[in-house]
C-alpha positions in Angstrom: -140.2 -25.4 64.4 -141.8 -22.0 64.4 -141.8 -19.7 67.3 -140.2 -20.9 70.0 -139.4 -18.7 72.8 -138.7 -18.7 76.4 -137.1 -17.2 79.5 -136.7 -16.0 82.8 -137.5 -12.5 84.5 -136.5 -11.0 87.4 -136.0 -7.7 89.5 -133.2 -5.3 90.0 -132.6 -7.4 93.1 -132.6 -10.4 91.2 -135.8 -11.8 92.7 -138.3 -13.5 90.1 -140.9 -12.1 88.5 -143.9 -13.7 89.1 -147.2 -13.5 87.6 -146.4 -11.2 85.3 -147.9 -10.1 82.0 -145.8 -11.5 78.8 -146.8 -10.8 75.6 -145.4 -11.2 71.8 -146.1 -8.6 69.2 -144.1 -8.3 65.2 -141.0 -6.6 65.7 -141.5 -3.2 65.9 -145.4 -2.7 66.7 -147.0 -2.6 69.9 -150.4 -3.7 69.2 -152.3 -6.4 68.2 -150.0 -8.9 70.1 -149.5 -12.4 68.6 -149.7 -14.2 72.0 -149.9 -13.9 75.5 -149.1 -15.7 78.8 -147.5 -14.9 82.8 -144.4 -15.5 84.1 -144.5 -18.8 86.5 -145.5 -18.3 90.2 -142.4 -18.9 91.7 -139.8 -19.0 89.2 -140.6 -16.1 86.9 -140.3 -18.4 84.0 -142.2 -18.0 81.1 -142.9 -20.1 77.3 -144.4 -18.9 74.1 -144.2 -21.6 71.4 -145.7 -21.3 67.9 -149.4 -23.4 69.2 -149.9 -20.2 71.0 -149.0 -17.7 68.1 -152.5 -16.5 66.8 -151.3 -14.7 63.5 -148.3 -14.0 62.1 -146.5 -13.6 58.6 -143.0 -12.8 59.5 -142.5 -14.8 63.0 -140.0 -12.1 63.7 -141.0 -10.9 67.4 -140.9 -8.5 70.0 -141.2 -9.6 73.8 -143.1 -7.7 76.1 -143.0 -8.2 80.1 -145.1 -6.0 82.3 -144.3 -5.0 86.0 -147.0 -2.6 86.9 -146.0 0.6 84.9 -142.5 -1.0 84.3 -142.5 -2.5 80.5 -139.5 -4.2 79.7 -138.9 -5.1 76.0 -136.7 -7.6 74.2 -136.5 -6.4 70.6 -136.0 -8.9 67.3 -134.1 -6.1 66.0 -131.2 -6.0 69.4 -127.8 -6.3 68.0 -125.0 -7.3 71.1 -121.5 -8.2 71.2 -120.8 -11.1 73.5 -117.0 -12.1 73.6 -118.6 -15.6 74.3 -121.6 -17.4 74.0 -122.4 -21.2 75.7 -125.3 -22.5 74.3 -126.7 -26.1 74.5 -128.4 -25.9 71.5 -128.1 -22.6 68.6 -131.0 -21.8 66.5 -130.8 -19.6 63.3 -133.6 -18.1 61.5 -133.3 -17.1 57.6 -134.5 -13.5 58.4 -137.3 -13.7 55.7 -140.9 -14.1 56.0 -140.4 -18.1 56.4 -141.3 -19.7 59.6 -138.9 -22.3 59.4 -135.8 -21.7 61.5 -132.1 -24.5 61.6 -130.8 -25.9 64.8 -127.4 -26.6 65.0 -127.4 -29.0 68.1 -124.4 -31.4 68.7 -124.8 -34.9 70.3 -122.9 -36.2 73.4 -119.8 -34.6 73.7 -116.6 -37.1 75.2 -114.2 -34.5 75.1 -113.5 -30.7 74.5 -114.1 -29.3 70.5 -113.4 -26.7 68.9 -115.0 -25.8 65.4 -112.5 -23.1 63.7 -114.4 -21.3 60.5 -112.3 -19.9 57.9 -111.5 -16.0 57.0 -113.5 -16.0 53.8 -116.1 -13.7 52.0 -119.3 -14.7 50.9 -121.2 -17.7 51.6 -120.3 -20.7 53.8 -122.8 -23.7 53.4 -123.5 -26.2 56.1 -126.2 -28.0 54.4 -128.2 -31.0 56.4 -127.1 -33.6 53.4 -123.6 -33.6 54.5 -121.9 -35.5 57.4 -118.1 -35.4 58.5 -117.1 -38.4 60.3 -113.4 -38.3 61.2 -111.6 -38.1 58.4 -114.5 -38.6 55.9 -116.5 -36.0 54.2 -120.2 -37.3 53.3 -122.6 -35.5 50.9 -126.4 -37.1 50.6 -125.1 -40.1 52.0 -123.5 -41.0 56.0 -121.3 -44.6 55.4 -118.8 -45.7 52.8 -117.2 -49.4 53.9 -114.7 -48.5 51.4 -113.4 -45.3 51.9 -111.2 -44.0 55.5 -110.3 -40.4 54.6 -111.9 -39.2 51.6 -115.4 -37.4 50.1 -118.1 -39.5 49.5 -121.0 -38.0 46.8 -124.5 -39.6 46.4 -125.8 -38.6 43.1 -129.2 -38.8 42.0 -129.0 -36.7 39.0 -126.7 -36.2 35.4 -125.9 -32.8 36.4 -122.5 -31.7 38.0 -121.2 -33.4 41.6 -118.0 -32.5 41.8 -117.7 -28.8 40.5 -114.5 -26.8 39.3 -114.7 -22.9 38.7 -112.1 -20.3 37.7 -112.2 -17.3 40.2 -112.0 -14.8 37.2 -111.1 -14.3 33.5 -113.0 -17.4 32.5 -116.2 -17.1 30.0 -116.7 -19.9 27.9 -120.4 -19.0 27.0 -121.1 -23.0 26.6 -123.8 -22.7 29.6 -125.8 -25.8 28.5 -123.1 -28.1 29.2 -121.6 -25.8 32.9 -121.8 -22.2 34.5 -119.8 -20.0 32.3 -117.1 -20.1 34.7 -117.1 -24.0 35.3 -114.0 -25.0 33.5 -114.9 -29.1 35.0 -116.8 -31.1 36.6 -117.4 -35.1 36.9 -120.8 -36.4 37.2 -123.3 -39.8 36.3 -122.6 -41.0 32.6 -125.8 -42.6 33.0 -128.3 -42.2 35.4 -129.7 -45.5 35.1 -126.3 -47.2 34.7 -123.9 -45.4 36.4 -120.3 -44.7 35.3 -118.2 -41.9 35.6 -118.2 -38.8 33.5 -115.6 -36.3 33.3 -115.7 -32.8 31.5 -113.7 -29.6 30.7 -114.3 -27.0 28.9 -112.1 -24.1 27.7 -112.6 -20.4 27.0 -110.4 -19.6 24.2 -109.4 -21.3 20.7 -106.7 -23.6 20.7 -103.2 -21.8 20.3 -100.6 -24.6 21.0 -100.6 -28.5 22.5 -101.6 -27.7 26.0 -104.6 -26.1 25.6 -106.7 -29.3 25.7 -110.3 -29.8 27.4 -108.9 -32.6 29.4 -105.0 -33.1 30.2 -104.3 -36.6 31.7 -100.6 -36.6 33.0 -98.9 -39.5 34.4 -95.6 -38.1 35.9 -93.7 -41.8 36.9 -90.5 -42.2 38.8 -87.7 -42.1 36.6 -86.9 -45.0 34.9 -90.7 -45.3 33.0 -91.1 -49.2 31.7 -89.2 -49.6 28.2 -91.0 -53.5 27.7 -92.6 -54.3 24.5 -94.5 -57.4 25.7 -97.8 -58.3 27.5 -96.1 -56.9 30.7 -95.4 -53.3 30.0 -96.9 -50.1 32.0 -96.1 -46.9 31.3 -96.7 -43.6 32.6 -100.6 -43.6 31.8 -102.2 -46.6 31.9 -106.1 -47.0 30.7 -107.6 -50.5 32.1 -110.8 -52.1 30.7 -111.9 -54.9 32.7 -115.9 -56.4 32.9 -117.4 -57.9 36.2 -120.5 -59.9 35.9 -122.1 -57.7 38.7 -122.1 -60.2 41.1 -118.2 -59.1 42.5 -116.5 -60.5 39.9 -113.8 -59.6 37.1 -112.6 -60.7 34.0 -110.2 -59.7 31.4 -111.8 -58.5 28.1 -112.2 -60.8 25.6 -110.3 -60.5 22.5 -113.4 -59.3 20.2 -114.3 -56.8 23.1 -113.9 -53.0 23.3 -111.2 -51.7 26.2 -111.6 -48.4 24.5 -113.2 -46.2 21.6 -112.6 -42.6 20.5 -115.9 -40.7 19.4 -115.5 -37.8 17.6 -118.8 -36.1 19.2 -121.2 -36.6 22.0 -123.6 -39.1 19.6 -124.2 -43.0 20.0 -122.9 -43.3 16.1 -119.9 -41.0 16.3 -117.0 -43.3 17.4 -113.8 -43.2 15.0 -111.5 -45.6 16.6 -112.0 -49.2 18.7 -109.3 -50.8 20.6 -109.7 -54.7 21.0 -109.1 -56.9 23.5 -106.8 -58.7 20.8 -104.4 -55.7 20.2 -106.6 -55.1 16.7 -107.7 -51.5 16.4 -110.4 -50.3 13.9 -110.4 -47.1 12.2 -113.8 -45.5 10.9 -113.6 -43.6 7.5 -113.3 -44.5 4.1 -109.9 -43.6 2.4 -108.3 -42.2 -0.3 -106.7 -43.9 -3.8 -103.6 -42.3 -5.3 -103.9 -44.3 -8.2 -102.7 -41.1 -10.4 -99.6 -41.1 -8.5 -96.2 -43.1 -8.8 -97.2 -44.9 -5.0 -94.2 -46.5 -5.0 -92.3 -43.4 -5.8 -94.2 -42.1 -2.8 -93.7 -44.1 -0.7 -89.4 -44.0 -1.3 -89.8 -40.1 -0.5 -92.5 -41.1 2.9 -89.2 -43.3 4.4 -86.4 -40.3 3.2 -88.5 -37.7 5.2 -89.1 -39.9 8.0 -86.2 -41.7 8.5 -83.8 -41.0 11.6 -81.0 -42.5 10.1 -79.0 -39.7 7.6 -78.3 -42.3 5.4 -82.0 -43.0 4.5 -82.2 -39.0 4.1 -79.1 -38.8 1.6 -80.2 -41.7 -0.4 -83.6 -40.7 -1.0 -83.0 -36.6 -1.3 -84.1 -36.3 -4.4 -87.0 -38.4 -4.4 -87.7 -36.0 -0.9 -87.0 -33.2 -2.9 -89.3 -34.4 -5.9 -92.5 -35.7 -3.9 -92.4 -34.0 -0.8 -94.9 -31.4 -1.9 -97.3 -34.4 -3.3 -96.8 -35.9 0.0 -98.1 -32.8 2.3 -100.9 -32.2 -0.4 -102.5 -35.6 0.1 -102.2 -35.0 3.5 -100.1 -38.1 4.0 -97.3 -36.3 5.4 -97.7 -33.1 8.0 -94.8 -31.0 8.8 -93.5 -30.0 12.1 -92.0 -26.9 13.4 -88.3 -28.7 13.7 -88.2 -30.0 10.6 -89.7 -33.6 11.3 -93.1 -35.2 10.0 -96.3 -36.9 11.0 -98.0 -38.9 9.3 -101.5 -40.5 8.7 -101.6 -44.1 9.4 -104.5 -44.6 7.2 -103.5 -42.7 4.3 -100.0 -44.2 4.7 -101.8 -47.6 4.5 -103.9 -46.6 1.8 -100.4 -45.7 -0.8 -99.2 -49.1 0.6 -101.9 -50.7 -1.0 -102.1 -48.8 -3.9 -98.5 -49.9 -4.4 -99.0 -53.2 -4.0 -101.7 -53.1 -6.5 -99.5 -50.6 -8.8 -96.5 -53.6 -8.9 -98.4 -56.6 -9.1 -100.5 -54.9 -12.1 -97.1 -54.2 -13.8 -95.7 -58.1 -13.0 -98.7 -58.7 -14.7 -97.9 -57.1 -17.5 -94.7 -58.5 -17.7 -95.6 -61.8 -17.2 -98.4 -61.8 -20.2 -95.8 -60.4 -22.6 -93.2 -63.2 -21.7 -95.8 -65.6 -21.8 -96.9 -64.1 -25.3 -92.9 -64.3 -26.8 -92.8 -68.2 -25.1 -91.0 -67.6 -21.9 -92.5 -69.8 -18.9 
């Protein structure tokens, strides 16, 4: 837009003006003016627009109108306090050296608006990408069939769309991945094939069970679902479902992924697959305890574990005996009240071996009754 400025001038008496000397200088000189023109002949009206600015590097200007030996001056630099301003269209200029200046212009209006800014500190960004529309936010894009009160986001980048930081206190240092202050943020997963990304990062080292990256809470009207067949829901629910990208959906089939665990941010690093047949696959090659009693292990696994005091009387003393062995080989881990986790795969893995263990000693027997003629 440039320079663009305009006006009307007029005597004490408030009789125009006319034919009067107007000329444009940079704020604060008074020579070398950037344009000049006259007031109209009857009106007193007069135009500058940037076509007749000669040179200029800061388009920040003075107006000059002559009346004889009267100058009267309108000054870039005038600061006023109006209690009220009506305005057809409002133009803002940066203040800087650019030439390019924002209108803020509004379209027909049907009834009476009012625009109420927020008590706030800082910046406030009305950026020509967004739209509101009623009760619709829109960012780089103006329609969303789909959505009546809500924020639409066009992204055309991997970076961050929807941004979360901490006010203060937060430093995680990870600044290729977010601001150091950005504790989320949800963006493309691919650019080429969409999907939906979403991130957290933390600050400190982990001290107890809620200090996750992400926490995903389903907080569900008492009672949650207690069924055990194809039917249940509970509190959080994860859905995998396929669409042949023509608008419509299927189930996953039974050798298909609904969901995978990756231990890292690599296209070889997943460590757990969940099937569309209830089968899940666990990555990582396990450990024999063929130097152990398994079977002896595994009688002290169900005394620790077991709710039932019965369980815990009648196995104490194989508790008391293998416990230790358990915790070593990681096949047992200790809680705080006394309870136990345990690894499915190394739990799996003493299974086996004491499978193997017995049948090799049924084996046995059943060689040396075979040798002394027993059938």
């Amino acid at each position: 837009m440039g320079i663009e400025l305009s006006g009307f001038a007029y005597d004490s008496a408030g009789a125009p003006l006319t034919s009067k000397a107007v000329k444009v200088y940079d704020k604060n000189t008074t020579a070398n003016a950037r344009a000049s023109t006259t007031t109209h002949g009857t009106t007193g009206a007069w135009t500058v627009s940037n076509a007749d600015v000669t040179v200029s590097s800061v388009y920040q200007m003075d107006v000059e109108i002559t009346d004889g030996d009267n100058k009267v001056r309108y000054k870039y630099d005038d600061e006023i306090m109006l209690q009220r301003v009506d305005v057809a269209d409002l133009v803002l200029r940066s203040g800087s050296a650019s030439q390019y200046v924002g209108g803020i212009a509004t379209t027909t209006l049907t009834a009476d608006r009012t625009w109420t800014f927020p008590n706030a500190t800082g910046d406030i960004l009305v950026s020509s990408g967004a739209k509101l529309d009623g009760t619709a936010m829109f960012i780089n894009e103006t329609t969303n069939a789909n959505m009546t009160t809500g924020i639409t986001i066009k992204g055309t980048t991997t970076n961050e769309h929807l941004s979360f930081k901490k006010a203060v206190g937060l430093a995680h240092g990870l600044t290729d991945y977010g601001e150091t202050d950005t504790y989320g943020y949800v963006t493309l997963s691919d650019l080429d094939k969409g999907g939906l990304k979403i991130v957290g990062i933390t600050d400190t080292a982990q001290a107890d069970s809620n200090d996750a990256g992400i926490v995903l809470q389903g907080m569900m009207r008492a009672t949650a679902d207690d069924s055990t067949n194809n039917t249940a829901m509970g509190c959080v629910s994860i859905v995998g479902i396929e669409h042949d990208g023509s608008n419509a959906i299927d189930d996953i089939g039974a050798q298909e992924n609904i969901l995978v665990l990756k231990k890292g941010i690599g296209t070889d690093d997943t460590t757990h697959i969940f099937e569309g047949n209830g089968d899940i696959l666990v990555d990582g090659a396990v450990s024999a305890f063929d130097d152990y009693d398994d079977v002896a292990l595994l009688t002290a696994w169900n005394g620790a574990v077991a709710n039932e005091n019965r369980y815990k009387e009648e196995f104490k003393e194989w508790v008391d005996e293998h416990l230790p062995t358990l915790e070593q080989l990681k096949i047992v881990h200790p809680n705080k009240n006394g309870s136990f986790h345990y690894s499915i795969k190394n739990l799996n893995s003493l299974m086996v071996g004491a499978i193997r263990q017995l049948s090799s000693k049924v084996n046995d027997l059943e060689t040396k009754l075979a040798l002394k003629g027993g059938s």
